[in-house]
C-alpha positions in Angstrom: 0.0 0.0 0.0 1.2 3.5 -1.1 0.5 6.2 1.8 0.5 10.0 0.4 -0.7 13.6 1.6 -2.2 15.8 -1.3 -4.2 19.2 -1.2 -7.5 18.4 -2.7 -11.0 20.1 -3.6 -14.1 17.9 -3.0 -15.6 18.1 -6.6 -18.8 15.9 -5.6 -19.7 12.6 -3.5 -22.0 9.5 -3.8 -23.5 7.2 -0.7 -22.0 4.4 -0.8 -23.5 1.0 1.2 -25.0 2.1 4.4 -22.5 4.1 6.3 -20.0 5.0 3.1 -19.0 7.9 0.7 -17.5 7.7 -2.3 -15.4 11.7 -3.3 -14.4 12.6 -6.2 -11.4 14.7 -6.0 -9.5 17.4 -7.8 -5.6 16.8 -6.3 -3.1 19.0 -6.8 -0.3 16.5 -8.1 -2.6 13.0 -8.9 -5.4 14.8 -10.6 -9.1 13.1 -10.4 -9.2 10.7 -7.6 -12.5 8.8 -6.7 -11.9 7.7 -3.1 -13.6 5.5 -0.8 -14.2 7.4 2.5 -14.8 4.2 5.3 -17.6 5.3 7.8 -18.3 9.1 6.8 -21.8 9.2 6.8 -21.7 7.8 10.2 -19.1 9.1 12.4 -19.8 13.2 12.8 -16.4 13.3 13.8 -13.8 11.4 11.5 -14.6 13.9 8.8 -16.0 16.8 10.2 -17.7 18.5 7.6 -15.0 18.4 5.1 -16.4 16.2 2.5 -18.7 18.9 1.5 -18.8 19.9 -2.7 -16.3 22.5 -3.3 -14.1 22.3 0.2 -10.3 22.7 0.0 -8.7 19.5 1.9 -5.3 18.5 2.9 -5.8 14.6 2.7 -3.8 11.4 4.0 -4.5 9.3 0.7 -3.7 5.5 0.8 -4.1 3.0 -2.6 -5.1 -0.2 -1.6 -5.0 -1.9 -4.4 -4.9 -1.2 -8.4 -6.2 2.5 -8.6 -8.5 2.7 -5.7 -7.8 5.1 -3.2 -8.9 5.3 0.5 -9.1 8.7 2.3 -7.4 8.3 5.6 -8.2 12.1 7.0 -9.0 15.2 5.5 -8.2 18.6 7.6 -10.1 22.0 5.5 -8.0 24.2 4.6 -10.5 26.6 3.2 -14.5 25.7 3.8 -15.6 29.0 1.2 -18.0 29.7 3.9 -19.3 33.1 3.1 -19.6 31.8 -0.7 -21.7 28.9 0.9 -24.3 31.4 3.0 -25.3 33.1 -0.8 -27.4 31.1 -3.2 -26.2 32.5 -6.6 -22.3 32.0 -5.3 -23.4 28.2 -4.3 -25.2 27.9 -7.6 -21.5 29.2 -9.7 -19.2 27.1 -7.2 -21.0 24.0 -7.8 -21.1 24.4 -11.8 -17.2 25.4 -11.2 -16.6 22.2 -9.4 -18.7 20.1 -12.1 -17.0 21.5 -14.7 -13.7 20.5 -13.8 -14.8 17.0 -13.0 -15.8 16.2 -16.2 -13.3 17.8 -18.2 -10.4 15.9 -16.8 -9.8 12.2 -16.6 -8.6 10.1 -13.4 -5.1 9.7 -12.8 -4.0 12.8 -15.1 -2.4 16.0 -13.1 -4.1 19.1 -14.2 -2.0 21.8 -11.2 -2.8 24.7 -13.3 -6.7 23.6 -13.2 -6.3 23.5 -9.5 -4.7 26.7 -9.4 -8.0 28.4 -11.6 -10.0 26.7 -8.8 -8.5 28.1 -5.6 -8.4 31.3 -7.1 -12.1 31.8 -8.1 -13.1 29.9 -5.3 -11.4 32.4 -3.1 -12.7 35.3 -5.1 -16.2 33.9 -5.0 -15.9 33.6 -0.9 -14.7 37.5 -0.8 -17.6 38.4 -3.1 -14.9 39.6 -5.9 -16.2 38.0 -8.6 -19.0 39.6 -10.7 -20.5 37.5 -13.1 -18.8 37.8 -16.1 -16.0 35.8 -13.9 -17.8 32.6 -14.2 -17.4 33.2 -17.9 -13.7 34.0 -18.0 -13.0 30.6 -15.5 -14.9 28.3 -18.0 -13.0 29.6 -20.9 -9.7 29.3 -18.9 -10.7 25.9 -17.9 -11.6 25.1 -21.6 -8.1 25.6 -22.7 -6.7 23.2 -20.0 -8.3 20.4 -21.2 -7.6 21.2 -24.7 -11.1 22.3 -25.8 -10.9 26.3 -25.9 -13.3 27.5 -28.9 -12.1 29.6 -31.4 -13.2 33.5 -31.4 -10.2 35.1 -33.3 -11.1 33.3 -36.8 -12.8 31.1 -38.7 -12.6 27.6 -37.2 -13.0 26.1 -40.8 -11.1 29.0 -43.0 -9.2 30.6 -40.9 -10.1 34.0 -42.2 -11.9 36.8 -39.8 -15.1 35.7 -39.2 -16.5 38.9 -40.7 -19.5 40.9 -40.3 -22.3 38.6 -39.8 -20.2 35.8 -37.6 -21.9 32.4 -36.7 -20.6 29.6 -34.2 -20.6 26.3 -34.5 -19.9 24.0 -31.7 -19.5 21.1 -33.7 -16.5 22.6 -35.8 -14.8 24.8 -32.5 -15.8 28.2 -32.6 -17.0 31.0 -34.8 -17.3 30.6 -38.4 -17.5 33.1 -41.2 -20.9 33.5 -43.2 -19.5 32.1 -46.3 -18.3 28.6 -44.6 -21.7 28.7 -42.8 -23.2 26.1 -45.5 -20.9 23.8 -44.2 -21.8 24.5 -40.7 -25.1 23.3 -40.5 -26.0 24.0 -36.6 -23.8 26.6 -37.0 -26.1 30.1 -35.4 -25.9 33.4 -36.1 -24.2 36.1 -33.3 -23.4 39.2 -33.0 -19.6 40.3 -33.7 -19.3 42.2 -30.3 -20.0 39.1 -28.6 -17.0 37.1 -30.2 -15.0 40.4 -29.3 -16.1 39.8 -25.6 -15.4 36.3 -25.5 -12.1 37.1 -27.2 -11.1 39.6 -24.6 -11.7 37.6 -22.0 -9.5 34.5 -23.4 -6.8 36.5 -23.6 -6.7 37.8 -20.2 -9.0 41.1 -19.9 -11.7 41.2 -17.4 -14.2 44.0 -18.6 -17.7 43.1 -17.1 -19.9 42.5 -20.4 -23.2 43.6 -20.7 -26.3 41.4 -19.4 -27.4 40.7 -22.9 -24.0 39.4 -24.2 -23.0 37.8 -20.7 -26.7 36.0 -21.2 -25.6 35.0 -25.2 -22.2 34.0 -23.6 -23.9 31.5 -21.3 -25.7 30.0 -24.2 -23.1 29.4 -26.4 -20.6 27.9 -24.0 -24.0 25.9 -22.6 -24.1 24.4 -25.7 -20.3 24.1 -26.9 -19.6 21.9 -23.4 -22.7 19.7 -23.9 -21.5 19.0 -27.4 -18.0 18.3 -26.1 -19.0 16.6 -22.8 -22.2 14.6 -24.9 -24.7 15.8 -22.3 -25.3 19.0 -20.3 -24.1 20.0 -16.9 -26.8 19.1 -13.7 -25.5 22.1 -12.6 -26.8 24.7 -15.6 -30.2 24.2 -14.3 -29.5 25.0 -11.0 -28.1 28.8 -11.9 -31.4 29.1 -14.5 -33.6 28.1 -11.3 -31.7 30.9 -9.1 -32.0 33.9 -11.9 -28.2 33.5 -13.4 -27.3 33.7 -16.7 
């Protein structure tokens, strides 16, 4: 049996048997970890709270055999707690959270995906982060797992997209009206809205007004779902609170 200590976010957990928990983990150096957590629905005091979605762990790991992993201890290093008292920060932690567990596979280290986590998660908790963050993290977290759509150009040309842009989530990004035949779901948007998305790819973090920041969240709704093949439990949750 390998014994190791990793810092860790909880990204979600199943019941498991009667007394049991299954957590899926983001770690800092092993990446995705499921891990069997003996006796934490049970014992109020083994865990303490800390196998809550979105809590920041130090955690005593152990592999008992092949991959599986047993979670010896977890001490919080960050519970998010103010995030956790306001419905709409709940509502964009827990899409965060989902969103990073299913772009990234078991076993594979993703430390700069951890570091976007910690950082929005902390800006979340010090009510920091306006909306048009959430937007900025998903496109950073995109382009860690190798899936950031295309703004800048044509995804099947490569010429500017032009004056009457469309995007197409099946070919990557924005396309330009005259490759928009071969586009068939391809739909139509508006060229500031590209600009946005753009802007905040590359680093900028200009709020973006409620219309486009409502577009925004429809596009990259639909450009995950493609890419995932099915849509985050999570999107409904912000809809039911009022965010776009």
């Amino acid at each position: 049996m390998e014994r190791y200590a990793d810092d860790a976010f909880v990204l979600s957990t199943v019941d498991y048997g009667e007394s049991d928990r299954l957590v899926t983990l983001l770690t800092r150096e092993h990446g995705k970890l499921t891990a069997f957590a003996a006796g934490a629905r049970k014992s109020k005091r083994r865990f303490a709270g800390a196998l809550e979605p979105f809590m920041r762990l130090r955690v005593q790991l152990v592999e008992t055999r092949g991959s599986t992993v047993r979670i010896d201890s977890a001490d919080i290093v960050a519970g998010f707690y103010a995030a956790r008292e306001d419905l709409s920060l709940i509502a964009r932690a827990l899409y965060a959270v989902e969103l990073c567990r299913e772009l990234t596979r078991e076993h594979e280290p993703h430390p700069e995906l951890f570091e976007l986590m910690e950082g929005y998660l902390h800006r979340l908790d010090a009510k920091e982060a306006g909306p048009t963050s959430l937007l900025a993290f998903e496109l950073a977290a995109l382009a860690q797992a190798g899936l950031m759509p295309r703004f800048d150009s044509c995804s099947l040309c490569g010429g500017q997209p032009g004056e009457r842009p469309r995007f197409d989530q099946g070919h990557g990004g924005a396309v330009c009206e005259p490759c928009g035949g071969r586009a068939r779901d391809s739909v139509a948007v508006p060229v500031a809205l590209l600009a946005g998305l753009r802007s905040l790819q590359e680093g900028a973090r200009t709020p973006l007004p409620a219309d486009l920041r409502a577009r925004a969240r429809g596009l990259l709704n639909v450009f995950i779902a493609h890419h995932l093949g099915r849509k985050l439990k999570s999107v409904d949750f912000m809809a039911q609170v009022g965010l776009d």
